[in-house]
N, C-alpha and C positions, 0 to 999 in steps of 0.2 A: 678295232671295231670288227665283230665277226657275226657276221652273218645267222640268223636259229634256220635252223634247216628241218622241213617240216616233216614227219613221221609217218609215211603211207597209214594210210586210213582213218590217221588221228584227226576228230572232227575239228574245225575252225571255232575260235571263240563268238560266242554269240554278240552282236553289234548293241552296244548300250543306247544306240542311237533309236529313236521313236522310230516304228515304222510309219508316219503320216511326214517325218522330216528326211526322211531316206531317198537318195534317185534312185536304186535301184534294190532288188530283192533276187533271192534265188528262188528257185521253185519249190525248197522246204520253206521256206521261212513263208513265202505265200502261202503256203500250205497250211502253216502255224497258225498266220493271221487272220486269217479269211475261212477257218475251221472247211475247208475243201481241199478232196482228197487231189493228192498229185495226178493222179490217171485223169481226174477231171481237168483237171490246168494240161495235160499236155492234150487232150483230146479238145480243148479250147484254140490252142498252139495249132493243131492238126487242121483244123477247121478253118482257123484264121480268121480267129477272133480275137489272137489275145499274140502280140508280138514278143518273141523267145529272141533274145541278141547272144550270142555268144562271143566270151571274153578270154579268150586262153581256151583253157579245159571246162569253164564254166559257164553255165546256160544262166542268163540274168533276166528280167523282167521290168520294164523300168516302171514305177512306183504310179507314177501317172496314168501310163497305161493298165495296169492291176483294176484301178479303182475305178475308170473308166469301165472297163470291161465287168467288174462285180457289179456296176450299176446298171449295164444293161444297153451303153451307150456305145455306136459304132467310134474303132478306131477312128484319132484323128484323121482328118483329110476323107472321111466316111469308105476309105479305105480296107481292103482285107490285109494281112499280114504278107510280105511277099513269101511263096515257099521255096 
């Protein structure tokens, strides 16, 4: 069993998964779905509107919070993001 070892800069395959059945999203794929530019999602993040987790090297977005936030509705707990 050997391990693919993954190829600087070669993108990640796209998740077959529904994004409405997804926990979490990255900030391209938000980006995708919610046809809004990235500089908008991180100036949301900035504001502390819209909570960025990071996982490793990757910034995630949890799916919940996304649609929360496109609907207009404050963070759980009526909460800002901590920054």
């Amino acid at each position: 069993m050997s391990k693919s070892k993954r190829i600087a800069g070669a993108k990640r395959p796209k998740s077959q998964i529904p994004f409405q059945d997804r926990l979490s999203v990255s900030i391209p794929e938000l980006a995708d779905a919610s046809s809004i530019g990235r500089g908008s999602i991180y100036n949301a993040v900035k504001r502390g509107d819209l909570r960025l987790r990071k996982v490793g090297f990757r910034s995630i977005v949890m799916v919940a919070d996304a649609v929360r936030w496109l609907r207009g509705e404050p963070m759980a707990g009526g909460q800002h993001a901590p920054r």
